[in-house]
N, C-alpha and C positions, 0 to 999 in steps of 0.2 A: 422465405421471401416470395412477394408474388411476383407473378412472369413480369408484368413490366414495371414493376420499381425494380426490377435487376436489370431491364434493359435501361431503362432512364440512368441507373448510377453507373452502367457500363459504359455511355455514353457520355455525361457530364463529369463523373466522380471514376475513371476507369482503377484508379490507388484504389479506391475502396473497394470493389470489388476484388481485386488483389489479396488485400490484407482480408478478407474473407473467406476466398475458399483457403489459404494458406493456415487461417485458423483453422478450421473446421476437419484437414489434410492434418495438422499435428496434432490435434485435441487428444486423441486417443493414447497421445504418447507423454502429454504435458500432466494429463490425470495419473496416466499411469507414474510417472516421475515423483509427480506429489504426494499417492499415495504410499508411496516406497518411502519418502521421506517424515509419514506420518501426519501429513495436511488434512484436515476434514474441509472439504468443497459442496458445498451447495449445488443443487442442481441446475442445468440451464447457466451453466457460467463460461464466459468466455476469454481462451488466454492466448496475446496473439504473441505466440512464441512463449521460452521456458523464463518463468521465476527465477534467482536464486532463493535455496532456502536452506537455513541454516537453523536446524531444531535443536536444543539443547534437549538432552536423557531428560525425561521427565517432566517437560513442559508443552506447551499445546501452542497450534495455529488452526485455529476453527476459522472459515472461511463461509458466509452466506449465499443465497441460491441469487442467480443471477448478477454475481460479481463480472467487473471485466477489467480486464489486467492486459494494458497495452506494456512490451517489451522492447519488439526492435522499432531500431530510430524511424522509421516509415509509416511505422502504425497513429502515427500525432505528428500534427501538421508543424507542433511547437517544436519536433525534433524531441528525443529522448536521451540524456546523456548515458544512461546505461539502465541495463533490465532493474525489474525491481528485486529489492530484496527484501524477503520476509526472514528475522533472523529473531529465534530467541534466546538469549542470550544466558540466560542460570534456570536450574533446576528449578521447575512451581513458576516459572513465567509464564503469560498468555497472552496472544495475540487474536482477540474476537472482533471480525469485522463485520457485521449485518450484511443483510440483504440489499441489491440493487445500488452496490458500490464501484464506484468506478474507481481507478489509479493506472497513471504512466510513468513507468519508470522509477518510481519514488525508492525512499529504504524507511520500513516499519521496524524498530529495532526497541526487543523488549527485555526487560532485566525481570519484571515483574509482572506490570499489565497494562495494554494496553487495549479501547474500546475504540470502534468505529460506529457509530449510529447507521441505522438503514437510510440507502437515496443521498448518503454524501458522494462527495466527488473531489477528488485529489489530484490537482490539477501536474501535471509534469514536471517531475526532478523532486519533490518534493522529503523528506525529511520527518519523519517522524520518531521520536527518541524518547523514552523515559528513565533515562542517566546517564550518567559522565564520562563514563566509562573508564575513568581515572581517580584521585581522590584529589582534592585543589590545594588543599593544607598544604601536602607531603614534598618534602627537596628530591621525597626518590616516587616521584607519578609514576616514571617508566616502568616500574617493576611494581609498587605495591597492589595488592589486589585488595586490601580491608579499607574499610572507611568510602565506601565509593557512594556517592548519594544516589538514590533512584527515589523516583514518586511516580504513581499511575499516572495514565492519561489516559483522556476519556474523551470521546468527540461526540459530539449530538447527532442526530436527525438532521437528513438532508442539509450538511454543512455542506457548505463552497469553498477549497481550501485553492487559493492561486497558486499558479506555477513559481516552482524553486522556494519556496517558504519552507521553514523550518519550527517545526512545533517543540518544545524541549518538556524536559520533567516536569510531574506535577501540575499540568497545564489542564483544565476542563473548559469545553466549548463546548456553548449554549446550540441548540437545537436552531437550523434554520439562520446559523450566523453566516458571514462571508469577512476569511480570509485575504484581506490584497497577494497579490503576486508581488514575491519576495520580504517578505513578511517573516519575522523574524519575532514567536510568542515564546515568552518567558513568564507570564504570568497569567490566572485565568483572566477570560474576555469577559465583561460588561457589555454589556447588551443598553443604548441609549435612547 
């Protein structure tokens, strides 16, 4: 940063300033975390506070260069209801998110695979899932583990996805689309 855009956000925006050197104070320890857990991270990324991250043996969370991952409630003005999580969920899952993605708070949770386009942005609390995590037929959900549906999901280029929406299985978005805030996709978007 140059000298006086740090005085000017010191000044008008002092939060911000905050949540920056506090980044850049953990960084060394949030990488280090992630790579323990088997994260691949893009260069130039910034994480204000730790992930959760939940790898399943043998599945992947690839991460792009200049990602930014706000965590605690402070770092987003909309308030965070809890860190994100990146969780993959069975063996041969993946979780790829391009480059110059932004997310607050959300949960990416992948059975099989899930894509983030480069330059989208995932507004706060947000929800993203590619299965049920139960089977819907069965009288015994609570316990069965077979039959469970999953479908990829795939997000485009520089999508706008609003705060608290939930994107479900099988769901693709077009490149350049905008999600409303609380938004609730079940099926791919058209593009009008």
């Amino acid at each position: 940063m140059k000298l006086t855009k740090i005085i000017s956000v010191s000044i008008n925006n002092p939060w911000k300033l905050f949540n920056e050197l506090f980044m850049y104070a953990l960084k060394p320890f949030v990488l280090g975390y992630l790579k323990i857990f088997g994260v691949r991270v893009g260069t130039r990324s910034k994480f204000y506070g730790f992930p959760y991250v939940f790898r399943h043996k043998g599945s992947s969370i690839v991460i792009g260069k200049r990602f930014e991952d706000r965590n605690w409630c402070g770092s987003n003005p909309l308030g965070i209801n809890h860190r994100t999580i990146l969780c993959t969920w069975k063996k041969g899952a993946l979780i790829k998110v391009g480059k110059d993605v932004g997310i607050s708070g959300g949960s990416i949770v992948a059975a099989k695979k899930i894509e983030i386009g480069d330059g989208t942005l995932i507004g706060a609390n947000t929800t993203i899932i590619d299965t049920d995590f139960h089977p819907l037929e069965s009288p015994r959900r609570r316990y069965e583990t077979k039959n469970v549906r999953s479908a990829p999901v795939k997000i485009g280029k520089n999508v706008f996805i609003g705060t608290n929406a939930i994107i479900l299985k099988g769901v693709n978005i077009p490149d350049n689309f905008v999600i409303p805030a609380g938004s609730v996709v079940r099926f791919d978007t058209k593009l009008k």
